[in-house]
N, C-alpha and C positions, 0 to 999 in steps of 0.2 A: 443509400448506395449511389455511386455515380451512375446519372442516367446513361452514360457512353456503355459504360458496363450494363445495364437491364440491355439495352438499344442490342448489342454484340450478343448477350444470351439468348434474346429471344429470337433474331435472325437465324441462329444457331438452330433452333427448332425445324426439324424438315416438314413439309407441306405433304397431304395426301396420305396423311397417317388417319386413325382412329383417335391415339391420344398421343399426347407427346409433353413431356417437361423437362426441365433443368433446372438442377439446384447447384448453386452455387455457397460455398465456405472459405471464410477465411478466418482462422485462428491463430493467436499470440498464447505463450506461455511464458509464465516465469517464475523462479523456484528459487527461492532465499532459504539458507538453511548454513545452520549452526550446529555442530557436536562439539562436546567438549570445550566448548570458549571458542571455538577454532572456528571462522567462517569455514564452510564449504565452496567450492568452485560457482559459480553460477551456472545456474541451467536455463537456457533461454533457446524459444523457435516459434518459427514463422511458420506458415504453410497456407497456401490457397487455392482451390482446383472446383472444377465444377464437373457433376453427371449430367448427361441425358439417358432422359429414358423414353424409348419410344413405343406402342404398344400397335399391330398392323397385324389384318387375320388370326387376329385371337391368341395372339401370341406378344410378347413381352421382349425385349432387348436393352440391356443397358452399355455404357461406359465412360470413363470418366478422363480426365485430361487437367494436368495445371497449366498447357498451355492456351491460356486466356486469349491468344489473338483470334481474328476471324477463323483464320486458317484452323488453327489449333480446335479449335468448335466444331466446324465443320466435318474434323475428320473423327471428332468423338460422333457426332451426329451418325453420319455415315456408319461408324465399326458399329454403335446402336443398331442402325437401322438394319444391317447385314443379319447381327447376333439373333434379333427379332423373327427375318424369315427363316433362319437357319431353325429355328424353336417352330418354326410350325406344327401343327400334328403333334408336336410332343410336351404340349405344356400341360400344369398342372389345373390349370382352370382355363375359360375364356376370357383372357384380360380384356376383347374387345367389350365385352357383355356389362363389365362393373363401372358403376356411376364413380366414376372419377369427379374428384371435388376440383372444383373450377374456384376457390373464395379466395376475394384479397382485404389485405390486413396487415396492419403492422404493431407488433407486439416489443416492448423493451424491457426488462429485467430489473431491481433496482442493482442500485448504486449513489448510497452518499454520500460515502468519502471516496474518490477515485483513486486506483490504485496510481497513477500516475503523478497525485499530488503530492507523495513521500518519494523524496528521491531514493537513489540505489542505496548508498550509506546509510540512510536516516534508516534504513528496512533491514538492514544488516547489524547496525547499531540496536535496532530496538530485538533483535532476534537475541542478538550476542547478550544485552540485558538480561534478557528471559533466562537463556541458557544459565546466565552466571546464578542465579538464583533456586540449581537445581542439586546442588553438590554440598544437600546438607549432612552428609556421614558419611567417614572413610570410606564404606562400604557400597557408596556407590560408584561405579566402576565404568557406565556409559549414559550419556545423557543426548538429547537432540532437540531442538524445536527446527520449526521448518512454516514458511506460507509457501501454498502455491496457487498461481494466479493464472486463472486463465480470461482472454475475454472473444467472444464469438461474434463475429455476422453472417448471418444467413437470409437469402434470397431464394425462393421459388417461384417460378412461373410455369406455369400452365397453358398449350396452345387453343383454350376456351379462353383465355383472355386474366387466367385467375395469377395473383401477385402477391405473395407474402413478404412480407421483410420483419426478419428478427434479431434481437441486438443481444445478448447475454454477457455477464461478468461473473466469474465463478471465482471461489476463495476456499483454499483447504487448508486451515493453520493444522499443525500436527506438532504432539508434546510428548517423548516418551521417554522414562527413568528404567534401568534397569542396574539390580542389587547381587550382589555376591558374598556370599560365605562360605565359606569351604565349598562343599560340594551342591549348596544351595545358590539358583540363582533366580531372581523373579523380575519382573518388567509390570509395572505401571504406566496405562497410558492415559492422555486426553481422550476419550471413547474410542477408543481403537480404530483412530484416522476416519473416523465419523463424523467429526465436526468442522464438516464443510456446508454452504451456501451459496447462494447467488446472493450477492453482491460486494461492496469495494473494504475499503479498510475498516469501516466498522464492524465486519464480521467478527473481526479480532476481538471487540466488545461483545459480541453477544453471545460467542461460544463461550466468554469468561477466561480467554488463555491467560491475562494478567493474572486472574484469582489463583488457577489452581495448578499451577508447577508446583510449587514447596508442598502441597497437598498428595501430590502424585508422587512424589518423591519421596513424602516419608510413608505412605501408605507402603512401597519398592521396599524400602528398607524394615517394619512394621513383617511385611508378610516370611521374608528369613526364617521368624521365629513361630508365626502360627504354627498351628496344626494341620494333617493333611484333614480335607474335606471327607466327612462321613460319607458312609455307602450304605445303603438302603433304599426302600422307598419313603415318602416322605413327600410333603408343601414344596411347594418352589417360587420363589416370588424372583421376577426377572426387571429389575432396571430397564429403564428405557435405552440405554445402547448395549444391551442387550438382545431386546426385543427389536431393533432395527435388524439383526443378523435370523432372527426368528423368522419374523414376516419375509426378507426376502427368500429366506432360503425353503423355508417351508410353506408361503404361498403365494408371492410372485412369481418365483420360476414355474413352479409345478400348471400356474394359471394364464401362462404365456400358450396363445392359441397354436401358432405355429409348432411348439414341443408337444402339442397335444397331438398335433395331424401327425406326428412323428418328423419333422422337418431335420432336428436337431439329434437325434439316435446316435448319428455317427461321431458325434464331437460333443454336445453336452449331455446329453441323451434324452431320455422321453419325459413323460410324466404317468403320475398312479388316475391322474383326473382324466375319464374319457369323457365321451360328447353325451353321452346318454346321461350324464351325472347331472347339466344343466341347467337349473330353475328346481332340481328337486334332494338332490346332495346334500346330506349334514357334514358340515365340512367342521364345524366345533360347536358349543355352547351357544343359546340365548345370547349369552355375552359378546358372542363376536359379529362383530362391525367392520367390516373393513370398505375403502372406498380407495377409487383411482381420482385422483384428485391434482392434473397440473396447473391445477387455476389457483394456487394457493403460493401468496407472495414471499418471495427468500427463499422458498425450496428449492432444491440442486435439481431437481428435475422438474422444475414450472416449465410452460410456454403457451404460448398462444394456438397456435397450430402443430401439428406434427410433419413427420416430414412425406407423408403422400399429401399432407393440404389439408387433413379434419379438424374440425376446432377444436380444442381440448375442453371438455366440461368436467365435472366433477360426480362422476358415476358409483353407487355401490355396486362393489365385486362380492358380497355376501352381505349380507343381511339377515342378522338372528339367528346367525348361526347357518346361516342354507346358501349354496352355491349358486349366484343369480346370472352372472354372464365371465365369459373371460378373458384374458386381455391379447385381444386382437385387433390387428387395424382392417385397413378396407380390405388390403386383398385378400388376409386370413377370413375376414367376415365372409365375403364372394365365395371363400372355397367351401365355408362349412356349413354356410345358410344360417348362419347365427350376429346377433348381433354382438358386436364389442366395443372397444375403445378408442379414442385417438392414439395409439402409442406404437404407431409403425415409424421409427426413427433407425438412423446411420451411426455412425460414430463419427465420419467425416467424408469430404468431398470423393473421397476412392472407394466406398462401401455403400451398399443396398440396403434402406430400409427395412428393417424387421419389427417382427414383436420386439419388444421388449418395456419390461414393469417401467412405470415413471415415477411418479410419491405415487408409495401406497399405506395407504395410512392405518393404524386401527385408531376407529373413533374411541374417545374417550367416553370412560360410563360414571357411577356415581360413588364410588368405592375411592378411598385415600391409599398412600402407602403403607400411613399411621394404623389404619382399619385393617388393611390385611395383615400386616403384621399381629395386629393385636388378635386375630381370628385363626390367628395358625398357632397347632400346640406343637407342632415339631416340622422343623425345616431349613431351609437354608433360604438367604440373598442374597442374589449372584448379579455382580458389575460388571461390565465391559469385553466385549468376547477376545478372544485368545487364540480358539484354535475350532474348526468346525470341520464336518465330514457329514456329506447326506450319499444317499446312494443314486442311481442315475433315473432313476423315476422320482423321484425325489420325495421319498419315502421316509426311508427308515433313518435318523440322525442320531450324530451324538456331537454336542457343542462343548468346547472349553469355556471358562473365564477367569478374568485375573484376579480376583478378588470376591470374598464370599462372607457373611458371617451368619452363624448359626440363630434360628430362631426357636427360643424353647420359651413355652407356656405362655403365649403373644409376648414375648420382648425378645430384643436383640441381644446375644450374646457373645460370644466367643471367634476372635476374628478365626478366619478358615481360609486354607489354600490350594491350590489345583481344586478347580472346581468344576465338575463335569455333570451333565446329565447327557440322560437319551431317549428316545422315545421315536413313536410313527405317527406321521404327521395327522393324520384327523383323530386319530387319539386323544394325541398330547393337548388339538385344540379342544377336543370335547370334555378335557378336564378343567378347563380354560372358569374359575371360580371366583374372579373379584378386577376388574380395572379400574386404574386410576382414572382421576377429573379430567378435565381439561387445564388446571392450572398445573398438571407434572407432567404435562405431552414436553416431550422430548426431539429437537426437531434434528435431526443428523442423515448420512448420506453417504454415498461410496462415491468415486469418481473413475473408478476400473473395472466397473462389474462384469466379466467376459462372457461371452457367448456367439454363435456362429462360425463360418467358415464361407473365406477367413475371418480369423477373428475378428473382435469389434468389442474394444471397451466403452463402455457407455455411462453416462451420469445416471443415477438411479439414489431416492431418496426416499425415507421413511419418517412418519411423526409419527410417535408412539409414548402410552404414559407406563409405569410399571404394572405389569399384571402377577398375579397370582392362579399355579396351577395344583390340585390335588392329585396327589399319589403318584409322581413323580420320581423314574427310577434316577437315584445321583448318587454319584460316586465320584472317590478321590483318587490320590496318584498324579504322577506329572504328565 
């Protein structure tokens, strides 16, 4: 960062407070994207602005400003500092009370191919390739690949003197076929716009988008003719982007502390998990492991710090099945007397830190995909999600996917289409009966996952290998 710029922020900071910071952002995007052979327009944007937050008699105030001059600071400082007394006597904790993290640090992302070193053409050329490679049968009818590129700097300071600086490069290739016949249409994706990461053009290599267009494509065309997905109960073995749509929705939201104080009711609504459930919860099977993990390199949601300042380590959120802490940053920790996570993060220079999930992983156990299949005598396995619905405690579900095929007497058979199951979430995990290695962890990510008010889309990432569930209610239909 330019020192002119730290030097302007932190003057920025008003004196005679309790606590007081400023975080500043600046992010670039840009969106290459192909249908049809046809480039797309380009999408490209700038944006830079920075919060203060000041915290004076136990009370909190924030606001933000992109304009960066003294001036422009000072008077975010100021509406801060106003907001602050104005919150007296009606806040939700004592924010003068909470140890605010004072740490400095500078964390960078990788990046080894830099999105900068392929010109615009060269990135539109290699799109428009891909695309031409998608249009293997009459019968496909729309086609698209697409990068989108983002890259981040972030600065925090702290009026204890503390300094973070963070550099990020994020990458979401996206591949998607969709087939038509008569009154049937189906869509094959690249993980269903999961296969993003932090870092530069080699992303493109390691999600495999070279490998599997013509794959996706005829799979699109391939499912036309399957059959609809049985209905029963029955085995369930879920693919790893899959299981990326699983764990968020069914235990990172639900384990977001602030949706548990009820913060979130009015807009994404609560959760089934209360504070009593804590250290003693079966939340699913022996088998389940899950861990908050942003210390873990390429993830779309790594970082060094979050954004009140906590280091990020790599914590279990269950363990053996049992509910051990849940993901909250400092000020949710202060409010509930509990401990939690690094993962109080913004979406950008205009937004208030919150909860919210960062990689949450399920660790991998000692089971193949080869082995659960061959251990189930009736079932289905389901790829790529499609379509999902939970309820607002995030409870009860029922997920889509685009692709399924039947498992009869441990072997694969018979491709299958509209594939749906459903279930209630600590159920479904305590049927939770075989996970893959570590060599089929699956490593994919969202780059819009919404929640708050206002809203706030946030990077949020999951590694996951395929698991295997017993007695799983699924059924077909579109």
């Amino acid at each position: 960062m330019p020192t002119s710029l730290e030097s302007r922020l932190r003057n920025a900071m008003p004196a005679g407070v309790d606590f007081a910071s400023v975080r500043y952002l600046r992010q670039e995007d840009e969106v290459v994207s192909v249908r049809q052979d046809v480039p797309q327009p380009l999408a490209r944007g700038v944006e830079a602005g920075a919060m203060i937050t000041v915290v004076i008699g136990g009370a909190l105030g924030y606001a933000a400003t992109c304009d960066l001059s003294d001036s422009g600071l000072k008077d975010a400082a100021r509406r801060a500092l106003k907001w602050a007394k104005l919150s007296a006597g009606r806040a939700v904790t004592d924010f003068s009370k909470i140890p605010w993290p004072q740490e400095s640090g500078r964390y960078v992302g990788p990046e080894e191919k830099p999105w900068a070193a392929l010109s615009l053409d060269a990135k539109f050329d290699l799109m428009t390739a891909e695309s031409k490679r998608l249009k293997v049968d009459p019968r496909v009818v729309d086609w698209q690949v697409s990068l989108w590129h983002t890259a981040l700097d972030s600065l925090y300071l702290t009026s204890g003197g503390g300094a973070i600086e963070q550099r990020f490069h994020f990458l979401a290739p996206d591949l998607r076929v969709t087939a038509n016949e008569g009154d049937q249409t189906q869509t094959r994706s690249l993980e269903a716009r999961a296969a993003c990461r932090q870092g530069g053009l080699e992303v493109i290599d390691q999600v495999g988008l070279h490998l599997h267009g013509p794959r996706v494509a005829r799979e699109a065309v391939e499912l036309l003719s399957a059959d609809n997905c049985p209905t029963g109960e029955m085995d369930l073995i879920l693919a790893p982007d899959q299981m990326v749509l699983q764990v968020h929705e069914s235990i990172g939201h639900p384990l977001e502390l602030d949706r548990i104080l009820g913060d979130e009711r009015n807009y994404a609504g609560t959760s089934f998990v209360t504070m009593d459930m804590l250290g003693t919860y079966r939340y699913g099977s022996e088998l389940l492991n899950i861990t908050f993990d942003p210390t873990r390199p390429g993830q779309l949601a790594s970082y060094g710090w979050d954004d009140e300042g906590r280091r990020a380590e790599k914590t279990f959120i269950i363990r053996r099945g049992v509910l051990e802490r849940p993901l909250g940053g400092t000020v949710s920790q202060a409010r509930a007397g509990k401990c939690g996570v690094a993962n109080a993060r913004a979406s950008g220079w205009n937004r208030p830190p919150i909860d919210r999930m960062a990689n949450i992983n399920l660790e991998p156990g000692e089971s193949t995909l080869e082995s659960m299949i061959a251990q189930t005598a009736r079932g289905v396995y389901m790829q790529t999600n499609c379509s999902w619905s939970i309820d607002d405690s995030r409870n009860k579900f029922q997920f889509g996917c685009e692709w399924g095929r039947l498992i009869e007497n441990g072997k694969l058979t018979k491709l299958v289409k509209n594939c749906n199951y459903r279930g209630i979430s600590a159920t479904f995990w305590r049927s939770l009966a075989g996970v893959g290695s570590a060599a089929e962890v699956g490593v994919m990510g969202t780059p819009n996952c919404g929640k708050g008010e206002p809203n706030q889309m946030a990077r949020v990432a999951h590694a996951c290998p395929p698991a295997r569930f017993a007695g799983v209610q699924v059924f077909g239909g579109a």
